[in-house]
N, C-alpha and C positions, 0 to 999 in steps of 0.2 A: 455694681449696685446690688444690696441685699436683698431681697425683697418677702415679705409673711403671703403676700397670695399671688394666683395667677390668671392673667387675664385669660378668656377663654378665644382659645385657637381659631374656632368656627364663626368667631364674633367679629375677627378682622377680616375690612376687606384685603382681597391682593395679598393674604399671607400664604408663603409657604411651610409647612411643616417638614422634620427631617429627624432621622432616627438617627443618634451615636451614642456608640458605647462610650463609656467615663466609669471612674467612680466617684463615691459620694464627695470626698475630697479633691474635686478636682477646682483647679486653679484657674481664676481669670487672665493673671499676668503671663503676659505676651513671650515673655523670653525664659520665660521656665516652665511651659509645658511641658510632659514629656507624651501624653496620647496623643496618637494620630489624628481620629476625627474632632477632636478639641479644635488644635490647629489650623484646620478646612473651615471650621466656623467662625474663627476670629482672626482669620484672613477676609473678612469681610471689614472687618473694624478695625483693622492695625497695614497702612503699608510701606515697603522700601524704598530706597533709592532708586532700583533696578526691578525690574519683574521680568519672567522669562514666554517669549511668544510662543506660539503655536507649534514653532518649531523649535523651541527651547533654545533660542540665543537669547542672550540677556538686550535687554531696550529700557530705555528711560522709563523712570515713575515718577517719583517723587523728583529725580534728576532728571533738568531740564537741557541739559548740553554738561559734555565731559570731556576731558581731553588728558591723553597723557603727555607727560614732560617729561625731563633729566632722563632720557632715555628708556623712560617707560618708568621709573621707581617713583614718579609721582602722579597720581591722578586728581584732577582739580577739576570742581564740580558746583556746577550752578543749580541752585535749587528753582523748581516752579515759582512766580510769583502769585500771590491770593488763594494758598490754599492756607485753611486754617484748618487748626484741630476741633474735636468735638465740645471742648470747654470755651471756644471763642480766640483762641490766643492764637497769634499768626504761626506757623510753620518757619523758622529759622536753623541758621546753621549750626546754630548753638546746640538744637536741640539733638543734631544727628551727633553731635560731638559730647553731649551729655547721656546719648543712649550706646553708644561707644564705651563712653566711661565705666558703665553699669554692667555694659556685658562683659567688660573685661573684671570686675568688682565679682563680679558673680562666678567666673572661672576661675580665679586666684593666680591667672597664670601673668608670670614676671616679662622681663625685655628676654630672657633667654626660652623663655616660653616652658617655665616649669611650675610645676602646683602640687598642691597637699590634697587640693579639693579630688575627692572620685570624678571619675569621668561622667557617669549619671548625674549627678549632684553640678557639674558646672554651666550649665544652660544648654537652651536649644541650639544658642547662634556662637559658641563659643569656636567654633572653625573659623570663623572669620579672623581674627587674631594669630591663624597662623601663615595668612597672606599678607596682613597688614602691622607694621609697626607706629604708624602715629598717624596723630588726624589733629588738626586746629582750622576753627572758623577766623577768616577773613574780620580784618579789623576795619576796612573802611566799604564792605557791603555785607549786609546781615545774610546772605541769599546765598554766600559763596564758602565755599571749605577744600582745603587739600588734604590728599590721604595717602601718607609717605607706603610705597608698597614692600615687603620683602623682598620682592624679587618682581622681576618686569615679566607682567604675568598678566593674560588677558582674560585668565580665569577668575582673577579676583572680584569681576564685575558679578560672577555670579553667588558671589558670598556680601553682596554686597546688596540682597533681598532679604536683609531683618527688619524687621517690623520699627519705626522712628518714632520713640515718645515723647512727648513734651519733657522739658528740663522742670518742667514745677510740679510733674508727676513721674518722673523715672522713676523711683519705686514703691508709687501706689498701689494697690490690692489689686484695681482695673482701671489704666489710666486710661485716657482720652488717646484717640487716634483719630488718624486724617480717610478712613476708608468711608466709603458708602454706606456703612452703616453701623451702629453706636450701641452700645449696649444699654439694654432698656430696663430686663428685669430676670435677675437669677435669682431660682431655689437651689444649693446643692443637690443631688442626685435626682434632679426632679427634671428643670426644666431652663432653657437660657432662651430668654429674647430679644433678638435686635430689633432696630427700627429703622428706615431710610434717614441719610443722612441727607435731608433737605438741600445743604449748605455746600456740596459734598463739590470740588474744582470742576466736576464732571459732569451731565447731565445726574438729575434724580436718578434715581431706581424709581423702576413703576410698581415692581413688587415690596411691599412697604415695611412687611415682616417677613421675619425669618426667625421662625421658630426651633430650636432643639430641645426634642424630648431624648430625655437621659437614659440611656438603658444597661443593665452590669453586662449584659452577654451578647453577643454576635446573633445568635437564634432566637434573644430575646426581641431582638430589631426587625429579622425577616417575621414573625411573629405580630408585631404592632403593623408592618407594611399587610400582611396577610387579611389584620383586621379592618383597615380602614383607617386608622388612627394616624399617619403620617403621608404626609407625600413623597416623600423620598427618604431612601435606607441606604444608608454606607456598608457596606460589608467586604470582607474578606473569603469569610463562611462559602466553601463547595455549594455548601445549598441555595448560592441564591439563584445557579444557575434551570433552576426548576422552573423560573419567570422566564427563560428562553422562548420568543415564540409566540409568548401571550400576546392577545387582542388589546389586552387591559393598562397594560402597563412597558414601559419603555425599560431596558435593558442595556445600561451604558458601559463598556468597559472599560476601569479607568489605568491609567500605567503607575507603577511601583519603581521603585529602584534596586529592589531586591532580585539581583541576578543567581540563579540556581545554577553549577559548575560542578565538574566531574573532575578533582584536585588529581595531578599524575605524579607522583614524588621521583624525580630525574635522579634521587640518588639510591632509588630502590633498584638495586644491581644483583639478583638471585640465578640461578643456574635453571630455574624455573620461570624464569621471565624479566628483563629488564625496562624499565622505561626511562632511561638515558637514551635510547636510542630514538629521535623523531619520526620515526617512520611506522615502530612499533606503537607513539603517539597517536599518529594518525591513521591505523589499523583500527586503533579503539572508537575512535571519533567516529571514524566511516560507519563502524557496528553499530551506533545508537541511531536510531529513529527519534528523532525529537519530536514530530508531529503526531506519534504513533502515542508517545508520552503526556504530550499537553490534552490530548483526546480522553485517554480512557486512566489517566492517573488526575491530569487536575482540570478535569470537566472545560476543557477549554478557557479555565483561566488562567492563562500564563500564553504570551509571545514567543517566537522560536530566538536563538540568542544566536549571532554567529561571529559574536567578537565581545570587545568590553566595552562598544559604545550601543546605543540601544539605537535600533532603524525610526525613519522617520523621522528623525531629526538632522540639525543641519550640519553635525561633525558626522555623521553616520557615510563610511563610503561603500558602496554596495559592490563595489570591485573588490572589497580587502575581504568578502563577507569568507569566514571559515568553511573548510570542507562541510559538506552533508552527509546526508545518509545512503552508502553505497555500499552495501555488505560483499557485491563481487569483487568490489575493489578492494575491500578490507581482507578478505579470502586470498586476495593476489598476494598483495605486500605482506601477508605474514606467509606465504609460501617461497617469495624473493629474500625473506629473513632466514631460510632453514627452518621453520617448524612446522613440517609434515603431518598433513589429516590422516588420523590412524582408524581403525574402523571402529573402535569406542566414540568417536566424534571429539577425541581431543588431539590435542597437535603436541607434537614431542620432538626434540630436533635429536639426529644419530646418534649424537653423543651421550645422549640422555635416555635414551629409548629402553638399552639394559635397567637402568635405575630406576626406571617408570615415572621423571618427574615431566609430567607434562606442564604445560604455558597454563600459569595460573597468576590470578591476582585475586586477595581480599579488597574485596570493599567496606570503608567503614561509613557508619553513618547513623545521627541521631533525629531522634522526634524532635519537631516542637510542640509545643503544650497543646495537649489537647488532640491532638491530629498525627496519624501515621500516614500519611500522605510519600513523605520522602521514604520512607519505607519501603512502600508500593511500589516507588518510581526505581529503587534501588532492584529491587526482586525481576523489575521485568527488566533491568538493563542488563542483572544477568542470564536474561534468556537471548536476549538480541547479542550479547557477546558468547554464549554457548551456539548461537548459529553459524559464525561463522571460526567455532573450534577452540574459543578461550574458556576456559574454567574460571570462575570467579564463584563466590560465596559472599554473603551480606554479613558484615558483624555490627548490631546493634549497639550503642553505646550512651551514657550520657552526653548532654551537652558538653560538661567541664572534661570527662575522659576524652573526647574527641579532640577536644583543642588545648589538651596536655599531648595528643598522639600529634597533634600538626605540629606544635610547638618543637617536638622532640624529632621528627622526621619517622615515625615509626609506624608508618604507613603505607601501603601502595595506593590504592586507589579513595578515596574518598568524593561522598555526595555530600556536598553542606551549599551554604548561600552566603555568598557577600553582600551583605547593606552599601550601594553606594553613596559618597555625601554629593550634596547638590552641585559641585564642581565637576565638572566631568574628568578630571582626571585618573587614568588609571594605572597611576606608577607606583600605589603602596599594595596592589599587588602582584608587581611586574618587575622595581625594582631588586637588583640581586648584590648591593649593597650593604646586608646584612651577612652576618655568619650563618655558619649551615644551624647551629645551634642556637641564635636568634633573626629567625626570617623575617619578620615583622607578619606581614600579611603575606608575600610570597611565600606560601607553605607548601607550594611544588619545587622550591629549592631551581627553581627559570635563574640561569646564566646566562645571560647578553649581551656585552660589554657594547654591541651596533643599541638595542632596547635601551641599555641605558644611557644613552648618550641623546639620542631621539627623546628619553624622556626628561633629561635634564636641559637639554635644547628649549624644549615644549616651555618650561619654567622657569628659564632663564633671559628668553630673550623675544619671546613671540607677546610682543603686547598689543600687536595689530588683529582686526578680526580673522584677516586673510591668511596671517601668518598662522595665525593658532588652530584655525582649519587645518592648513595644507600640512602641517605638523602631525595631526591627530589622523590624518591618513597614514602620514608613513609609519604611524606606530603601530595601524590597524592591520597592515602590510604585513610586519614585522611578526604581530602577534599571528597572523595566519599563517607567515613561514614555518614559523618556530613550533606551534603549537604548544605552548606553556602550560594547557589544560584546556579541557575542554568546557567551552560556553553551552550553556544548554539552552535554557529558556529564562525570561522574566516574568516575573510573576504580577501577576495582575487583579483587580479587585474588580466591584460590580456595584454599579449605582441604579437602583431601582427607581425608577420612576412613574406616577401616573401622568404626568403631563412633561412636556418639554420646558425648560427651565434657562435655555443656555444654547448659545450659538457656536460656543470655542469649538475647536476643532481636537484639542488636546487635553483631555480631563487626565489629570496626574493626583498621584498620591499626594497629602498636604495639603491640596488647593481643589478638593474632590467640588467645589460651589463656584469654580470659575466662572465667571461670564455671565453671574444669575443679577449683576449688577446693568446691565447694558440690554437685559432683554425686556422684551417689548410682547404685548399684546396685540 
């Protein structure tokens, strides 16, 4: 809804105010956003089939009981009854089957799963599509639907939290949703307001508005939170960790899916150092101090990472957790390799000692916009690996140079970050499937043939919750053997608060207003 003016914030009772970046053109419609704090706001107004708990296993939303069949390649699914949407019209099967429709309309992608459309350009939720091949609603109950799967996979349930539009609004401007709260009145680049969805299956919200003020810049937002002008500021920004501490204001930290990794290319094989060998792997791993990094590079935002599934959650096994930081131990094993501390402080193995090539590795690695951050993190990792005798050096790059250099294998060492998608799985960059000359996302060139079997296993046949656990340990296992690269940290944002807002337990990127639906006074 468009609206010429705004109601005034301090006028509502029970509202809360909240700062996100956008720009001016930013979109209502639920399945083609592409910013972040967008997303967190109209997850108040749009919800799934599935939502994921506290512990990030997927649990019924919109789905009321689910069950798989045909050996898991079907899952068939009963809807809540008496939820309606915010225009009045009941919630039916039709409609998860008509927003289906749209998201696949909007990706362009075919039965073979191929498209003209950019990756940018095909929707939020267009991964879902590559779990699933078909869905039709039930012809003798409105309330029921099957959803033919790819493959009997019990990750599909978590692709299976996109936002359900009504069938007589799939591609309206800002359709109608069944969440807690409705959209009441936008200005582009100004301001969005919801309101409690009265009607909403659930109890009301007692908080009745929810305000977002629109801001272009991350410092523009710690800025409005500075002044008074909002309740709460989403940021990413190092600086909000300045609110650390304060009397004034509550300091949330939320999780990201963005895993920061130190890439080891297994086929960089020099007379000056090799990393085909796992031991020379885990010499490197030992050398970094990751807490020494989250502290004094990213102000204590970011978690320590010690594999590819994230702690605290409930595939997370804390037995498989990856080496730590033990430089004696990194000191040993490159001493049980042949490469002897020399009294310049670098290591050189006999053979090599006349030619003066000592143990060296380039690091490559680029900025993101706006922020040297990985930079910083780059420069002191090679002081932690000159402590215990390897030479390394940082090579700046662009983004596009860096991932023509992963592409091509012409790398040894690399610091960059993987974006995970909300599936937890981690076999696009793990499997070694591909050729040396197109990795996909294995751009450490990781040979497994045990890794890939564990993770075709994972995909193939675990569509129970148990099974897809006990699966996701032994991969966590395997990636600790092997050492494929080393996991550093996740990167984590920061939700400022003046008051408490929210009871979850698990504030995640996406969904940064969990739980502001259910809280109480």
């Amino acid at each position: 809804m468009l609206c010429a003016g705004l109601t005034p914030v301090r006028a509502l009772d029970n509202a809360l105010t909240v700062a996100i970046v956008a720009d001016d053109a930013m979109q209502l419609y639920p399945l083609s956003l592409r910013e972040r704090d967008p997303v967190s706001v109209l997850a108040l107004v749009y919800e799934g089939l599935f939502e994921l708990d506290d512990n990030e296993q997927p649990t019924g939303k919109l789905a009321l009981e689910w069950e798989f069949a045909n050996d898991g390649k079907r899952l068939d699914i009963t809807l809540r009854s008496g939820v309606t949407f915010h225009n009045g019209q009941p919630l039916t099967a039709a409609d998860v089957c008509a927003t289906l429709d749209r998201i696949q309309q909007l990706s362009g992608l075919n039965s073979n799963l191929e498209t003209d459309i950019p990756a940018e350009e095909r929707g939020l939720y267009q991964s879902v599509l590559y779990f699933i091949s078909g869905w039709s609603a039930s012809e003798e109950n409105d309330l029921q639907l099957s959803i033919t799967l790819r493959r009997s996979y019990y990750g599909a349930l978590y692709a299976l939290t996109f936002p359900i539009l009504p069938a007589s609004e799939v591609a309206s401007e800002a359709p109608s949703g069944t969440g807690p709260y409705r959209i009441a009145e936008y200005v582009p680049g100004v301001q969005l307001r919801l309101t409690a969805n009265t009607s909403w299956w659930r109890r009301a919200p007692q908080i009745t508005d929810v305000v977002a003020n629109i801001y272009a810049e991350s410092d523009d937002v710690l800025d409005a939170f500075e002044a008074g002008d909002v309740d709460v500021a989403m940021t990413r920004s190092l600086n909000a960790t300045r609110y650390s501490g304060s009397l004034n204001s509550y300091l949330i930290d939320y999780r990201t899916r963005q895993l920061e990794v130190l890439l080891m290319n297994h086929s960089y094989r020099k007379q000056d150092g090799s990393l085909e060998d796992v031991q020379m792997r885990q010499a490197i791993l030992m050398a970094i101090d990751r807490d020494a990094l989250i502290s004094s590079v990213y102000q204590n935002m970011a978690t320590p990472a010690t594999g590819p599934v994230m702690s605290g959650t409930w595939l997370y096994d804390e037995s498989a957790a990856q080496d730590t930081y033990a430089p004696e131990v990194s000191r040993a094993i490159l001493d049980s390799l042949g490469w002897r501390l020399a009294t310049d402080g670098k290591r050189y193995q006999p053979d090599n000692a006349v030619e003066g090539m000592a143990l060296y590795f380039p690091i490559l690695v680029y900025d993101e916009p706006g922020s040297n951050v990985r930079r910083n993190a780059a420069e002191q990792i090679v002081q932690m690996l000159k402590d215990v005798g390897i030479n390394a050096s940082v090579s700046i790059r662009s983004y596009e140079e860096v991932l023509t250099n992963l592409n091509s294998g012409n790398f040894a060492l690399a610091l960059c970050a993987y974006n995970l998608d909300v599936v937890p799985d981690p076999g696009f960059m793990l499997l070694s499937n591909a050729g040396v000359n197109y990795p996909g996302a294995n751009f450490s060139r990781y040979n497994s043939q045990d890794m890939n079997t564990l993770i075709r296993d994972l995909r193939a046949g675990c569509y129970e919750a148990d099974a897809f656990q006990s699966k996701m340990s032994e991969i966590q296992h395997q990636f600790s053997n092997d050492i494929p690269f080393a996991a550093l940290y996740w990167r984590t944002g920061a939700l400022l608060a003046r008051e408490a807002f929210t009871e979850a337990r698990d504030i995640r990127e996406l969904e940064l207003l969990r739980g502001i639906e259910s809280w109480s006074y």
